[in-house]
N, C-alpha and C positions, 0 to 999 in steps of 0.2 A: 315288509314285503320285498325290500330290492333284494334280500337274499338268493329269494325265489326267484328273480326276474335277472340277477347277474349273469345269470351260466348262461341265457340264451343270447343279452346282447352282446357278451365276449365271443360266441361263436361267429359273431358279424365281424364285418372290417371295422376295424376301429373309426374313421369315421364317418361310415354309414352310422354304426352305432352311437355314435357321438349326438348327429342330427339326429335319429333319431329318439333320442330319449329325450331332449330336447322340444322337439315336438310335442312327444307325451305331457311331459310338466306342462308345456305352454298351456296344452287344450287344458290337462284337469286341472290347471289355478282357474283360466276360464269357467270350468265348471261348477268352482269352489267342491273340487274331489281329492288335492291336492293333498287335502290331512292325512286321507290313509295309506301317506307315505310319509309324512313328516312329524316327529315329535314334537311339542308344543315347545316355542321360541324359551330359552333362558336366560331371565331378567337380572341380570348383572349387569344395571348403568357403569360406565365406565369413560372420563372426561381425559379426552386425548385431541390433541392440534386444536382446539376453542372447541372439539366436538360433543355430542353426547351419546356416545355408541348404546346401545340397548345390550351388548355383550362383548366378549370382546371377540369373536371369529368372525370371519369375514370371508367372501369366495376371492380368489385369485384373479387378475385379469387372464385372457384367452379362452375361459369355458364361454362367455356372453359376448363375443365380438364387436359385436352389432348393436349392442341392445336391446334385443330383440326378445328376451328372455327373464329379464330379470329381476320382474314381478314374480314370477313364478320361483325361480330362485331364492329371492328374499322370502317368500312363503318358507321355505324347507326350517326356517331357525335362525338364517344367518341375521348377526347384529350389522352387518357393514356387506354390499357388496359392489365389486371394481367392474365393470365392464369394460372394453377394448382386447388387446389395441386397437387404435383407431389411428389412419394416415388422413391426408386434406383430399385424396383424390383413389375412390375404389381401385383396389387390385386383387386378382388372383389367388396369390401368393407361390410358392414355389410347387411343381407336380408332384402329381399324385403317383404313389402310396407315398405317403409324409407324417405319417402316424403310427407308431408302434408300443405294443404293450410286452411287458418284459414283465411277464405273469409270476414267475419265481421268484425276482427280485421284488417283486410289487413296485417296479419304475415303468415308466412312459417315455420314448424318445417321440420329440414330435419336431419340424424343421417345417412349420405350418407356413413363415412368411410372411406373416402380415396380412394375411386374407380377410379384408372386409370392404363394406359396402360404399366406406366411404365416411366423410366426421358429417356431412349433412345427414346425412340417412339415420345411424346416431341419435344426434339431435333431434331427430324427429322423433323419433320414436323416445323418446327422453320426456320432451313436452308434452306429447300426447296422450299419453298410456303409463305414467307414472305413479304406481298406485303404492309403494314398497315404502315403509314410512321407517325405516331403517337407514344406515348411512351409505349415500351412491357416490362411489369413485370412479373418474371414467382416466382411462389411462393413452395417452396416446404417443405416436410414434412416428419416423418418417416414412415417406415412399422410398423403395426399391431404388427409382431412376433420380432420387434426387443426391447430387453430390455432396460428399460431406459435409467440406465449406460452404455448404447454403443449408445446414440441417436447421439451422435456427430458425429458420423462413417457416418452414414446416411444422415446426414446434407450435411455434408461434402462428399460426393459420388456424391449427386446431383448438390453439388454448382459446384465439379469440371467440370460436365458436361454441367450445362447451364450456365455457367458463360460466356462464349464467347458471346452467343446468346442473353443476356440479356440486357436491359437499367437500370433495376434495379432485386434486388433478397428480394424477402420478407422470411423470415424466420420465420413459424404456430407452433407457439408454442402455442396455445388458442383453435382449435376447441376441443367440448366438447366427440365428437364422436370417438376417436382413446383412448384408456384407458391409465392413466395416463400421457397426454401426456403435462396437463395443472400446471400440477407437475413443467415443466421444467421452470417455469414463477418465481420460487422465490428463493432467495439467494445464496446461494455458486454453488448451481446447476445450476442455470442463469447463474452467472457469469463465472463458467468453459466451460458454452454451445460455449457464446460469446465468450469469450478469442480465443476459438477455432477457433471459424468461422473468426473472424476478424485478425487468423494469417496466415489463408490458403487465404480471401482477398487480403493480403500483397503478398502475394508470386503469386497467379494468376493475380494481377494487373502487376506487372512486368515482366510475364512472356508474358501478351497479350498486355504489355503495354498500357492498359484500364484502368479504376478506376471505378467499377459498384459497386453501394450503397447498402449497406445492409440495409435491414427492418426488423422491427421484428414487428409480428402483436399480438397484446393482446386481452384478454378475458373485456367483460364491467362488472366482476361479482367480481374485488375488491375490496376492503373497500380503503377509501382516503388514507389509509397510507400507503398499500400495491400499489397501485398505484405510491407512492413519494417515496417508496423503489426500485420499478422498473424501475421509472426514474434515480435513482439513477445508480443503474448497467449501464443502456444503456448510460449515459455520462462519467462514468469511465470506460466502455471499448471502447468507441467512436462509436458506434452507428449509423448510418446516418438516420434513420428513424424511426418512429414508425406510425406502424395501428392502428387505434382504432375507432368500436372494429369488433370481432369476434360474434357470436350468443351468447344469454343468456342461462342458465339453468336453470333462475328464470320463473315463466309463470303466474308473474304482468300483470295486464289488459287480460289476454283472459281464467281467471277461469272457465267461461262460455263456455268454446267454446267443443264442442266435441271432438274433438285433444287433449285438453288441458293435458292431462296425458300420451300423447305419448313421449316415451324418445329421444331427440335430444335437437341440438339447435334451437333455438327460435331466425326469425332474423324479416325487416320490421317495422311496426307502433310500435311494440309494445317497441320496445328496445332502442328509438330513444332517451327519455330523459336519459337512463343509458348512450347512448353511446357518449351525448351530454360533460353530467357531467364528463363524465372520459377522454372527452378531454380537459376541462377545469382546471380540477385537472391537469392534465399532461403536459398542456401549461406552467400551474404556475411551476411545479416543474422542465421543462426545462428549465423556462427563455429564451423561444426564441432562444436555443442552437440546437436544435435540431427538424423540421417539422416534423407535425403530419398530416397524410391522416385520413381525417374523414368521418365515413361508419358505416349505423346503422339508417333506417327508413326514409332514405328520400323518399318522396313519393311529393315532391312538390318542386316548383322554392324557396320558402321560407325556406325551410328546411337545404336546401343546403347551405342557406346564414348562418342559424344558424350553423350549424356547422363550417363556417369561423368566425363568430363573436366569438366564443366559444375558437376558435385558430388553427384554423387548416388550411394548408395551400392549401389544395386541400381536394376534398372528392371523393367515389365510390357510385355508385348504385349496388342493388344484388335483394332484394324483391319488391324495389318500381319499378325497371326496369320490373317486372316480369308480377307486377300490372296494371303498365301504360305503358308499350310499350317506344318505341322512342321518344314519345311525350316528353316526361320526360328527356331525354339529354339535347336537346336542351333549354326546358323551365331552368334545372340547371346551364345548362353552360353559360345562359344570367342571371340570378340571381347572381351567382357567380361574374360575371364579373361586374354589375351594385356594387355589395358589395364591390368590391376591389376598384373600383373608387369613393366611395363616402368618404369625408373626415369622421374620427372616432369621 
């Protein structure tokens, strides 16, 4: 049915339209009407970071900000899905209009900011209404006003908070739209980020007696060695995961496009071969030590396979979800799983 239902929420601003379809799902999982939109989940167990995905697709952070959603979400098919980002204190995020579709290219520039409620708000809604029996990643991030040299504080405020409620914890160090914040991706600064995180890990694993995997999600806009330096940190501070990627800031392939010169990130068709490349780069320079979730223009059952062939051990929708509706789960999550069973 989203066939029929695309044309009219594209003639909306994107995100009125946004919220509002959002809305829709929320009310018909409520009403358990939810199905006659979503084709029935594809059962391709799948054991990654101590998990046990139910498939391997998963939704991307920034569609569930809040949490607010992602019952309804998990409903459509997904085997794993991320909610955030989330900061330790609600904001805004940058004005409005900050959302753009780039209909020809089938990209999305969005410079959204970090708009949400807040990591409590979140959490509550996490505790209370958690009905999605699939795997829930909440991904979080700093405030706007807080300075770099204290981003750990912030890190670290949210982790202690959603770390109970988590299956995994992805840690945004890559979206292009919070200033300076892609800073935190290189060198001694990385690595003092990590150390952090993965010692307050240590101490909240034993205090819940849990072990939930840290992520950290990257930018596709590296050069190869800046990527093999990255890898680098994330396996000498022990790491458990890596995203890749986040939005471009380059706007290869949509020169043309009217949007073209609005400032955000650039996610969808267009970023799909940067985001392909950098997890190929980043396969090689983990050696298989460490899973990679690959996310970044799939828009088709094929795409998704490329980004396993490429090395990645699951992947996310975020633009092609946007594009294609539900169709799109289910078409990845049987691609996906045809890929894993075919000998190499």
């Amino acid at each position: 049915m989203y066939k029929y239902i695309r044309p009219l929420l594209f003639k909306l601003d994107p995100e009125v339209s946004h919220e509002l379809s959002l809305d829709w799902m929320g009310a018909l999982e409520r009403l358990k009407l939810l199905s006659l939109f979503s084709s029935e989940r594809v059962h391709d167990p799948v054991e990654v970071l101590g998990l046990k995905f139910p498939n391997a697709v998963g939704l991307a952070a920034g569609l569930d900000k809040n949490g607010d959603y992602f019952n309804a979400l998990g409903a459509l098919g997904f085997g794993f899905v991320e909610i955030g980002t989330v900061t330790p204190k609600a904001q805004g995020g940058n004005p409005k209009p900050r959302l753009f579709r780039l209909e020809e290219e089938q990209g999305v520039i969005n410079r959204m900011g970090f708009n949400n409620k807040g990591v409590e708000h979140l959490v509550n809604q996490v505790k209370q209404t958690r009905r999605f029996n699939g795997v829930l990643g909440i991904n979080i991030g700093k405030n706007k006003t807080t300075p770099e040299e204290n981003a750990l504080d912030d890190y670290l405020i949210c982790l202690d908070a959603v770390y109970p409620h988590a299956d995994y914890v992805t840690v945004n160090i890559s979206s292009p739209n919070t200033p300076g914040l892609r800073n935190l991706q290189f060198g001694e600064t990385l690595n003092q980020l990590l150390a952090g995180i993965k010692k307050r890990q240590k101490l909240l694993a034993a205090e819940y007696d849990k072990y939930v995997p840290i992520l950290v999600k990257i930018a596709p806009d590296m050069t190869d060695d800046e990527l093999k330096a990255t890898a680098e940190s994330f396996l000498a501070q022990g790491i458990d995961g890596v995203i890749a990627t986040n939005t471009t800031i380059g706007r290869e392939g949509v020169e043309l496009s009217p949007h073209a010169e609005e400032a955000g990130g650039l996610s969808g068709l267009p970023v799909k071969d940067k985001s392909t490349h950098a997890i190929k780069v980043l396969a090689q320079a983990l050696d298989n030590k460490i899973p990679i979730i690959g996310v970044g223009g799939i828009l088709s059952g094929d795409d998704a396979a490329e980004k396993l062939a490429a090395g990645a051990s699951l992947v996310q929708l975020y633009s092609g979800f946007i594009y294609r509706g539900p169709e799109l789960v289910g078409e990845a999550a049987s691609a996906c799983a045809k890929h894993r069973r075919t000998p190499s």
